[in-house]
C-alpha positions as a Markdown table, in Angstrom:
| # | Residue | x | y | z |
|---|---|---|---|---|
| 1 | Unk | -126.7 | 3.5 | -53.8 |
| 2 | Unk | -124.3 | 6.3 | -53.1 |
| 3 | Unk | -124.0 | 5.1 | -49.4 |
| 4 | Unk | -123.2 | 1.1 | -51.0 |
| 5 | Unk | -120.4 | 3.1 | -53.2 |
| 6 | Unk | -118.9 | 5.3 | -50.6 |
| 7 | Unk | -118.7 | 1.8 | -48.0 |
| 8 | Unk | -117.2 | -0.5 | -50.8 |
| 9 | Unk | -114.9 | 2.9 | -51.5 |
| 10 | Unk | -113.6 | 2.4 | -47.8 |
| 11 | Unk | -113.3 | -1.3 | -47.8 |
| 12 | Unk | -111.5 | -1.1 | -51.3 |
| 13 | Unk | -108.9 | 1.4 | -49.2 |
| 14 | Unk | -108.3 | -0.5 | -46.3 |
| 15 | Unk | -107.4 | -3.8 | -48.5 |
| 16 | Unk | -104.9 | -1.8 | -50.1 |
| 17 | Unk | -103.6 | -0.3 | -47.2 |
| 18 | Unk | -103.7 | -4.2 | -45.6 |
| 19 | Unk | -101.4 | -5.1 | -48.5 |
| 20 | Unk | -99.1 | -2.4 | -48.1 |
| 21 | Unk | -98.7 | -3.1 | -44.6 |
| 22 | Unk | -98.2 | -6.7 | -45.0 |
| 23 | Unk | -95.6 | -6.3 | -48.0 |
| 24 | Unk | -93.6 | -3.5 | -45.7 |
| 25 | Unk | -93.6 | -6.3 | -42.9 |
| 26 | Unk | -91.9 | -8.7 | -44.7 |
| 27 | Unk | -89.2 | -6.7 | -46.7 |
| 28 | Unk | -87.5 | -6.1 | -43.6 |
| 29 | Unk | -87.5 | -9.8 | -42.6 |
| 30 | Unk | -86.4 | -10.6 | -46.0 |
| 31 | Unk | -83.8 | -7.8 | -46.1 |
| 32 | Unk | -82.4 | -9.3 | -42.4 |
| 33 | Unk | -81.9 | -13.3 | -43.8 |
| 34 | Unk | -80.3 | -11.6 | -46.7 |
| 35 | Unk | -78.0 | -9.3 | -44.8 |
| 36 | Unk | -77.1 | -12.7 | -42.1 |
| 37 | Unk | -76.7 | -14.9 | -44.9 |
| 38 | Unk | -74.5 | -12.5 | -46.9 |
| 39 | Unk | -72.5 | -12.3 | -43.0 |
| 40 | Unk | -72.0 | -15.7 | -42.5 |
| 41 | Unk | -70.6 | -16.4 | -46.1 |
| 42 | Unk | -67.8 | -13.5 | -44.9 |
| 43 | Unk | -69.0 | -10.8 | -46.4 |
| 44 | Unk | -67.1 | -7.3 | -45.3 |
| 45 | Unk | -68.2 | -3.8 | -43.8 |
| 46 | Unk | -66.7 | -0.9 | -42.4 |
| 47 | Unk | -66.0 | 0.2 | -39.0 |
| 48 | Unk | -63.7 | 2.4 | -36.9 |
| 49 | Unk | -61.7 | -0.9 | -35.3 |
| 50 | Unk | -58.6 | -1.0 | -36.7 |
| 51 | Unk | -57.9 | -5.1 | -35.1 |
| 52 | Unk | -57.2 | -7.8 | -37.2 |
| 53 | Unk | -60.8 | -8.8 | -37.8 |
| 54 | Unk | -62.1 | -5.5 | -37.6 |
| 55 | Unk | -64.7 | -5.8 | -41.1 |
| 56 | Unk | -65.5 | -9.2 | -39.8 |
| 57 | Unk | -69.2 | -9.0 | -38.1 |
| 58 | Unk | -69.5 | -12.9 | -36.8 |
| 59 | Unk | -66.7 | -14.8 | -35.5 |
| 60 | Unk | -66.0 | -18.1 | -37.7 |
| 61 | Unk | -64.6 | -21.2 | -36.4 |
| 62 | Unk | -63.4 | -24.1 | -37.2 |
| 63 | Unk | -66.2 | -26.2 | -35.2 |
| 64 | Unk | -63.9 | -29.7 | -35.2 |
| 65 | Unk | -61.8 | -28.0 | -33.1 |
| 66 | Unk | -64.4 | -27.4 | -30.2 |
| 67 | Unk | -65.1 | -31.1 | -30.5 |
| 68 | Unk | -61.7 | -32.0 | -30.5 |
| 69 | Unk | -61.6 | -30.3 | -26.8 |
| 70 | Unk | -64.8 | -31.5 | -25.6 |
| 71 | Unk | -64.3 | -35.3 | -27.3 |
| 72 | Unk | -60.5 | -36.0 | -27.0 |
| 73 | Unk | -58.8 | -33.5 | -24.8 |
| 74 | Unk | -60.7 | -33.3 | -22.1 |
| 75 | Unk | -60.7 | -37.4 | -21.5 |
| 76 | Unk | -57.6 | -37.1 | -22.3 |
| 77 | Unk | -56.5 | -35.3 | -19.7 |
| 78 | Unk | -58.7 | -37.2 | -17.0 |
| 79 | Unk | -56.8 | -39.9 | -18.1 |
| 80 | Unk | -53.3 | -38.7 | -17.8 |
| 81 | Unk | -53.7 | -38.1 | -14.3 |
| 82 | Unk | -56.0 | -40.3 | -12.6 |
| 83 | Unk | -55.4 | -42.7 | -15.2 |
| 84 | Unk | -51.3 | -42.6 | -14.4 |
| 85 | Unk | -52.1 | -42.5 | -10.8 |
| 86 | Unk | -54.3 | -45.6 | -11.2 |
| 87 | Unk | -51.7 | -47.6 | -13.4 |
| 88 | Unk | -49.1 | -46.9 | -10.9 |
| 89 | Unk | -50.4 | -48.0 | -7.6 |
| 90 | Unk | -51.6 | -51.3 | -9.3 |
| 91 | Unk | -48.4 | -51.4 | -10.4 |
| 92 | Unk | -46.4 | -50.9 | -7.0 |
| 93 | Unk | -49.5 | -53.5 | -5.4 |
| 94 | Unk | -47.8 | -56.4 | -7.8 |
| 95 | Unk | -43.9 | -55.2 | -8.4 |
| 96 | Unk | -43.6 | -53.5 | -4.6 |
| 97 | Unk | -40.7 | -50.4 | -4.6 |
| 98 | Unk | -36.9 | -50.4 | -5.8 |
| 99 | Unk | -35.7 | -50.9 | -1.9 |
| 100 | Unk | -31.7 | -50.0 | -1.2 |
| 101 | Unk | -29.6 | -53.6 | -1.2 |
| 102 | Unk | -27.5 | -52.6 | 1.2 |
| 103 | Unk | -30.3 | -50.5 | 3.1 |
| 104 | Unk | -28.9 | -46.9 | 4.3 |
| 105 | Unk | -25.3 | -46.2 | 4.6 |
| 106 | Unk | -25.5 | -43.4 | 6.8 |
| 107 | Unk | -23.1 | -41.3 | 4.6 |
| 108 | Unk | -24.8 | -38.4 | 2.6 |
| 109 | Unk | -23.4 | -37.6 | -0.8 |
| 110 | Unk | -23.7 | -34.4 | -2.1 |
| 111 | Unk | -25.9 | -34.3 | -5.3 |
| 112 | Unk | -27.7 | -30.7 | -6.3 |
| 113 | Unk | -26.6 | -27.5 | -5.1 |
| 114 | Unk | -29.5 | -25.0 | -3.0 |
| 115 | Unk | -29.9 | -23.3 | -6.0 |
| 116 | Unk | -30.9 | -26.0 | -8.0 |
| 117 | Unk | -32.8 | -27.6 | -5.4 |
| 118 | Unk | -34.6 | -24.1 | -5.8 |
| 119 | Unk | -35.3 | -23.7 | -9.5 |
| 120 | Unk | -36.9 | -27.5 | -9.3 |
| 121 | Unk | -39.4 | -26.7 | -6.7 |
| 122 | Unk | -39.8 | -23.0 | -8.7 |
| 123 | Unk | -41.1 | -24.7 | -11.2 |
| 124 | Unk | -42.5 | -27.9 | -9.6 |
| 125 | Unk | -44.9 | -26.5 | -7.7 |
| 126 | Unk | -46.6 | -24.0 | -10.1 |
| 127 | Unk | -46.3 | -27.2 | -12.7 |
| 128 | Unk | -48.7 | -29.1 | -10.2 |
| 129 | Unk | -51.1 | -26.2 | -9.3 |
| 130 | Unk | -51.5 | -25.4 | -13.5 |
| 131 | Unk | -52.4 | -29.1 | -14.0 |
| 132 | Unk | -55.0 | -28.8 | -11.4 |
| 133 | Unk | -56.5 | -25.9 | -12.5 |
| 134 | Unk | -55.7 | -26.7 | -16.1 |
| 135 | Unk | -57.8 | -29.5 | -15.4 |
| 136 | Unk | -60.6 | -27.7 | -14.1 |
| 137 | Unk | -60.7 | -25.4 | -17.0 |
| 138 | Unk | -60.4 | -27.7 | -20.3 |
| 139 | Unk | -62.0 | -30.8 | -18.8 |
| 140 | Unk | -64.3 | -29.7 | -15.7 |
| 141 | Unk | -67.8 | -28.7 | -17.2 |
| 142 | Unk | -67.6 | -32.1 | -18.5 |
| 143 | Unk | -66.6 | -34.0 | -14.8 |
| 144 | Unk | -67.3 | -31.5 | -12.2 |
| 145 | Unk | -70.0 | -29.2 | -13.0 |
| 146 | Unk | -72.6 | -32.1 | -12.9 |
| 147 | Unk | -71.6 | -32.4 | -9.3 |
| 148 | Unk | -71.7 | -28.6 | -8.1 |
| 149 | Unk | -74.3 | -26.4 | -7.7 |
| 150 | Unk | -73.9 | -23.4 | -9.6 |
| 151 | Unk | -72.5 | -20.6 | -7.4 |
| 152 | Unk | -69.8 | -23.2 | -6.4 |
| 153 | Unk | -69.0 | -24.1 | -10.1 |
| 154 | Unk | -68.6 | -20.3 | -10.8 |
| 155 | Unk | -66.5 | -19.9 | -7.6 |
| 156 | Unk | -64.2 | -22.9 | -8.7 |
| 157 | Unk | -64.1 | -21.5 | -12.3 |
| 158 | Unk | -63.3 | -18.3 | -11.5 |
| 159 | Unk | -60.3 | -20.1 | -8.6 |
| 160 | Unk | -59.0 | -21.9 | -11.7 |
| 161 | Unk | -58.6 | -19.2 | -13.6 |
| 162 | Unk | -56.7 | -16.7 | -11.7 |
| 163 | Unk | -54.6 | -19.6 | -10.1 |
| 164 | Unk | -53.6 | -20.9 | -13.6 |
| 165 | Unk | -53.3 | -17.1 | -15.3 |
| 166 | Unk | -50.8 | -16.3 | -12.2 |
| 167 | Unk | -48.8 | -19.5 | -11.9 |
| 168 | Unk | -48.0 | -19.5 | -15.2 |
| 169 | Unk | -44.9 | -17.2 | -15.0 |
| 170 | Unk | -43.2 | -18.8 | -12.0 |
| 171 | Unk | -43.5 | -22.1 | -14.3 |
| 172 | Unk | -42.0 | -20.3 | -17.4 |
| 173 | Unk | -39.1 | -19.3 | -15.6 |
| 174 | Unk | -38.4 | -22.5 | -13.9 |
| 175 | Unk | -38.8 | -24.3 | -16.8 |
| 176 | Unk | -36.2 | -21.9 | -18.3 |
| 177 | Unk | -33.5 | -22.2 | -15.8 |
| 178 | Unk | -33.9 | -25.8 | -15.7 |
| 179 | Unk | -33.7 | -26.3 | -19.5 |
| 180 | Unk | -30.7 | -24.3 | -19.5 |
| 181 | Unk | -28.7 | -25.5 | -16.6 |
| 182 | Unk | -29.3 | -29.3 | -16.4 |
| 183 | Unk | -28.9 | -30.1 | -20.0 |
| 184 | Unk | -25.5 | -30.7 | -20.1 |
| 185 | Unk | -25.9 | -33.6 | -17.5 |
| 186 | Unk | -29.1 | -35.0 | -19.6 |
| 187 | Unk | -27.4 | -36.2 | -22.9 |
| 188 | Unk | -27.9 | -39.7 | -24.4 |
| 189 | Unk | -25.6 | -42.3 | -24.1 |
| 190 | Unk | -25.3 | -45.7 | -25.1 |
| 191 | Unk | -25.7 | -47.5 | -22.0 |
| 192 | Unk | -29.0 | -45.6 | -21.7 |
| 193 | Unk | -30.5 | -48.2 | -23.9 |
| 194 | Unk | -29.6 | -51.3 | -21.6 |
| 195 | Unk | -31.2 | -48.9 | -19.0 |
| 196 | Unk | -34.3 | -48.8 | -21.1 |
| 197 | Unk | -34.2 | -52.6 | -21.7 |
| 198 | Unk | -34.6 | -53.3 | -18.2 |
| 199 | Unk | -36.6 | -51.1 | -16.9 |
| 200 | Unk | -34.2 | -49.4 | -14.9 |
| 201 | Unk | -33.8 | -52.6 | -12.5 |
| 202 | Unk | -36.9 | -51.3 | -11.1 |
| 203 | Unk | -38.8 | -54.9 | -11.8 |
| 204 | Unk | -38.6 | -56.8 | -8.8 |
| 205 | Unk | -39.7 | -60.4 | -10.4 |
| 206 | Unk | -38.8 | -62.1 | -14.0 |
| 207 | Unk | -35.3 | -62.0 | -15.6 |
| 208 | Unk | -35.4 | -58.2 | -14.9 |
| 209 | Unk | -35.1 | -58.8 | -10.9 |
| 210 | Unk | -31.8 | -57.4 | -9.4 |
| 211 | Unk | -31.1 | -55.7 | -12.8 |
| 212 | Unk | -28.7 | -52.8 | -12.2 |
| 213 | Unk | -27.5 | -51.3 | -15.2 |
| 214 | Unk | -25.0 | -48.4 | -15.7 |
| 215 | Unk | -26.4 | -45.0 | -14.9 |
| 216 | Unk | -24.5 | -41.4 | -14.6 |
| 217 | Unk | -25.7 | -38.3 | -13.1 |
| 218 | Unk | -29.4 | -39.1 | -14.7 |
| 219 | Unk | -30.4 | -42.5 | -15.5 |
| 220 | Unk | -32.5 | -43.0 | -18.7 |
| 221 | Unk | -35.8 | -42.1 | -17.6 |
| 222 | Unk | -34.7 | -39.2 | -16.0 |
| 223 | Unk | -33.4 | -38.1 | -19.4 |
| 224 | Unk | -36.6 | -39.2 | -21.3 |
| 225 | Unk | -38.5 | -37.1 | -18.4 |
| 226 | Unk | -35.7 | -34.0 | -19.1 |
| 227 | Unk | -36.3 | -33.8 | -22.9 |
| 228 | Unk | -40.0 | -34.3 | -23.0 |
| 229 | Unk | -40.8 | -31.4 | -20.2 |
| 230 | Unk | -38.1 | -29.3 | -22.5 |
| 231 | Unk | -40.1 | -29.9 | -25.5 |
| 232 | Unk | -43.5 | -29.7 | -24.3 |
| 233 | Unk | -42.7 | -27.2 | -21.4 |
| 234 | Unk | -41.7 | -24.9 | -24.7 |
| 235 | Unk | -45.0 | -25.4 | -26.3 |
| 236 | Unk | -47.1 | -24.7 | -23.3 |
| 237 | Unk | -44.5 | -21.3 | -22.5 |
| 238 | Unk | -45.3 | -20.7 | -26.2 |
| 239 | Unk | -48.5 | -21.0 | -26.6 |
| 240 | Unk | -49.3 | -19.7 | -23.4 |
| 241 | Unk | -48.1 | -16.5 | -24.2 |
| 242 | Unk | -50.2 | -16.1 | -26.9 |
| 243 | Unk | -53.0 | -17.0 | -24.8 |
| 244 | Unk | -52.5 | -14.9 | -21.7 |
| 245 | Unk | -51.2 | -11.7 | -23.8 |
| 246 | Unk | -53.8 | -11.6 | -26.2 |
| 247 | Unk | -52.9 | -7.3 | -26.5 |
| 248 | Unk | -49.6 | -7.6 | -26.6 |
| 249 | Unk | -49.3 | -10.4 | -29.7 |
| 250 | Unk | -52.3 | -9.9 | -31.1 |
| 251 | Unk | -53.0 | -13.3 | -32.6 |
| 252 | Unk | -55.3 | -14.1 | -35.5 |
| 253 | Unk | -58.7 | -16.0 | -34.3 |
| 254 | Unk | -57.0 | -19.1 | -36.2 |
| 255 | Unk | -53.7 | -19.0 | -34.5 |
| 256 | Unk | -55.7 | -18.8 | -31.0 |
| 257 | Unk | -57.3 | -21.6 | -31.6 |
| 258 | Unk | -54.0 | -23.9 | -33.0 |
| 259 | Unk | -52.6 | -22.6 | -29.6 |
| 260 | Unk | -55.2 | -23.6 | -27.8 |
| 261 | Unk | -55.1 | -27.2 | -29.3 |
| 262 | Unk | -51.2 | -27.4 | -28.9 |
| 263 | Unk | -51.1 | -26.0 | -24.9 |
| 264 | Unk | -54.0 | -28.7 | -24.2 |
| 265 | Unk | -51.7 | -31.5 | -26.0 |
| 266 | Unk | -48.8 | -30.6 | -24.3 |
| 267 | Unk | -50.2 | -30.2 | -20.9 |
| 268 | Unk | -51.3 | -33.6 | -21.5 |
| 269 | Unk | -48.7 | -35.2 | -22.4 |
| 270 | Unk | -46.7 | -33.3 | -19.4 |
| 271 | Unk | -49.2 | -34.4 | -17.1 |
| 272 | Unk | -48.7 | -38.5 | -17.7 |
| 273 | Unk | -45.0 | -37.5 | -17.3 |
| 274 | Unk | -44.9 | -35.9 | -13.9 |
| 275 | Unk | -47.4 | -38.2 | -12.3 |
| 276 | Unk | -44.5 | -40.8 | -13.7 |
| 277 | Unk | -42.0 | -38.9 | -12.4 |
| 278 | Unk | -43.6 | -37.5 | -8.7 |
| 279 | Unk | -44.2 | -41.6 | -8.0 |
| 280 | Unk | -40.9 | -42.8 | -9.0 |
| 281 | Unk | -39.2 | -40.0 | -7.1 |
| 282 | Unk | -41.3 | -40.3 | -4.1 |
| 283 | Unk | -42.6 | -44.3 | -3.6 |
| 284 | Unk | -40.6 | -46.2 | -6.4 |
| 285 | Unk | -37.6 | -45.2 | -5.8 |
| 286 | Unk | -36.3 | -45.8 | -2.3 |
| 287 | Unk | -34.2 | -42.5 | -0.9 |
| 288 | Unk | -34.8 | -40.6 | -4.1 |
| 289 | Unk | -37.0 | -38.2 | -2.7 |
| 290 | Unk | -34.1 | -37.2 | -0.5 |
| 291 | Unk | -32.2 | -35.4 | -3.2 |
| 292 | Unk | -35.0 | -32.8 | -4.0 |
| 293 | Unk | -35.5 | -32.2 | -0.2 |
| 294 | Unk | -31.9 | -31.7 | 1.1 |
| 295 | Unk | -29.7 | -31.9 | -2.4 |
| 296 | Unk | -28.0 | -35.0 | -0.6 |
| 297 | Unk | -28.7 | -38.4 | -1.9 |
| 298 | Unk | -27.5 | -42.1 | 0.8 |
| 299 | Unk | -24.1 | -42.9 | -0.6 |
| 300 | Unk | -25.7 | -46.5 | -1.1 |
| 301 | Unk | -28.4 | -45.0 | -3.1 |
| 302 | Unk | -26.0 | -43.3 | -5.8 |
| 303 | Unk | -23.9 | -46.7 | -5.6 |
| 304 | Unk | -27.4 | -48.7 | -6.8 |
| 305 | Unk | -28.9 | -45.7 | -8.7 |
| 306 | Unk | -26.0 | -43.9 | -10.5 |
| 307 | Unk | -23.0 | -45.6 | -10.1 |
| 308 | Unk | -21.2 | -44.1 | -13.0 |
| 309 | Unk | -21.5 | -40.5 | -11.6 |
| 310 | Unk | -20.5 | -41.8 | -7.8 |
| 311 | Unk | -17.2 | -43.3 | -9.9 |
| 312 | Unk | -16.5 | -39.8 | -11.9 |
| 313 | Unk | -16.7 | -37.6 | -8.2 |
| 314 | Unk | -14.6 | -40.5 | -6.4 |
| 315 | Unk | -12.1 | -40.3 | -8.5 |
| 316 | Unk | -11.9 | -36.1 | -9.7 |
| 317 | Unk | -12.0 | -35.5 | -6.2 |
| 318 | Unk | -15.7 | -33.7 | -6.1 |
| 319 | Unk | -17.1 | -36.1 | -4.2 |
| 320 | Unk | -18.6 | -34.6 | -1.2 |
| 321 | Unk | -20.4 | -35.5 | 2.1 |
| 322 | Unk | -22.8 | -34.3 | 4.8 |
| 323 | Unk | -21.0 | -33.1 | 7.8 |
């Protein structure tokens, strides 16, 4: 009898002890899902940091916004270039080019100095390699990465990255000398909007055909072209600041975020633009590209193009040609 009470003495104990065990198992589980729920509704703690978010434990974002990128902005910008480039050659298939009436005269007018001739390749050629790797970055896990194996994906990533973080300062400061120096020849005039209303004379069929309206030193489109690069080339500086000096401006996780969204919709919108403008300056228009290469445009191209400005130099006495 004393053996039966001494065993159900030790089974008795290691029941208890079971319980014990079991109920100091789950207060720490229970104590963790309080502690992360209390963390994800914000709650505050103390730490050293002394950042912005420094008593904040878990990052909180706006999710939308991620979806926004992945959804809209990254089609988005597929679209603006391959989509421009697509519209465009369809478009020169059925129209054909804005050829010279009179052909080439020969006589080269003098049109943009070396230095500015300069200052539009500074920032034309960083402005091409950040939409290429801009591209890559917001829009090519969703395009490209499919396609790659995974050591070249990285490789490209990594390309992208350094290539867009180091072309971006060449582009801020030819987008500043350009903004600055050319805006005096970009203002609106009235006969801007006959310009608009046909097309430039660039439609080679319909009523439009053999249109020439009145243009001066930049035509229209040029000026539509000027003032949306100024605008959104001011966003992307902006906002690309932010982005590429984190420690200097220290920006709140929100204001990241609305800077992230703005530079994507601005390099969008600067993207349909400069296809636009790279095909009317190099296949649309012909002799245009001539001006960006040498600064000289065919005296038969101003004539056609820009006749108001070739009047102004004729008759101040500016006018100048190629020797």
């Amino acid at each position: 009898m004393k053996k039966i009470l001494i065993a159900l003495s030790v089974a008795l104990s290691l029941l208890f002890c079971g319980f014990a065990l079991a109920n100091t198992a789950e207060e720490p589980s229970s104590a963790n899902e309080l502690m992360w729920t209390q963390v994800k509704e914000g709650a505050q703690g103390v730490t050293t940091s002394k950042g912005q978010a420094h008593n904040q434990l878990i990052n909180t974002y706006d999710m939308r916004v991620f979806q926004l990128r992945s959804d809209l902005l990254a089609p988005a910008i597929m679209a603006a270039l391959f989509g421009m480039i697509i519209v465009f050659v369809l478009f020169i298939k059925v129209n054909g080019i804005s050829k010279l009436h009179g052909g080439f005269s020969g006589k080269m007018v003098h049109r943009w100095s070396k230095f500015d001739v300069s200052i539009h390749w500074l920032g034309a050629i960083p402005c091409l390699l950040l939409i290429l790797t801009g591209l890559t970055l917001l829009a090519g896990r969703f395009f490209f990465h499919p396609y790659l194996s995974e050591g070249l994906w990285a490789g490209l990533i990594n390309a992208a990255k350094l290539v867009h973080d180091y072309m971006a300062i060449p582009f801020m400061f030819g987008w500043l000398l350009m903004t600055v120096l050319w805006a005096k020849n970009q203002m609106p005039k009235m006969y801007d909007i006959k310009w608009m209303i046909v097309v430039g004379g660039y439609i080679n069929f319909g009523p439009f055909k053999g249109k020439h309206p009145d243009a001066g030193f930049a035509n229209a489109g040029e000026k539509l072209w000027f003032w949306t690069f100024a605008l959104f080339g001011l966003v992307i500086c902006a906002s690309g600041m932010l982005l590429l000096f984190p420690n200097i401006f220290e920006p709140s996780r929100t204001l990241s975020l609305i800077a992230l969204v703005l530079h994507s919709v601005s390099a969008i919108i600067i993207t349909a633009f400069s296809i636009v403008h790279i095909f009317m300056a190099t296949v649309m228009s012909e002799g245009g590209m001539e001006c960006m290469v040498s600064g000289y445009c065919d005296e038969n191209w101003a004539t056609q193009h820009h006749n108001l400005w070739f009047d102004e130099i004729k008759q101040n006495g500016t006018l100048t040609y190629k020797k």
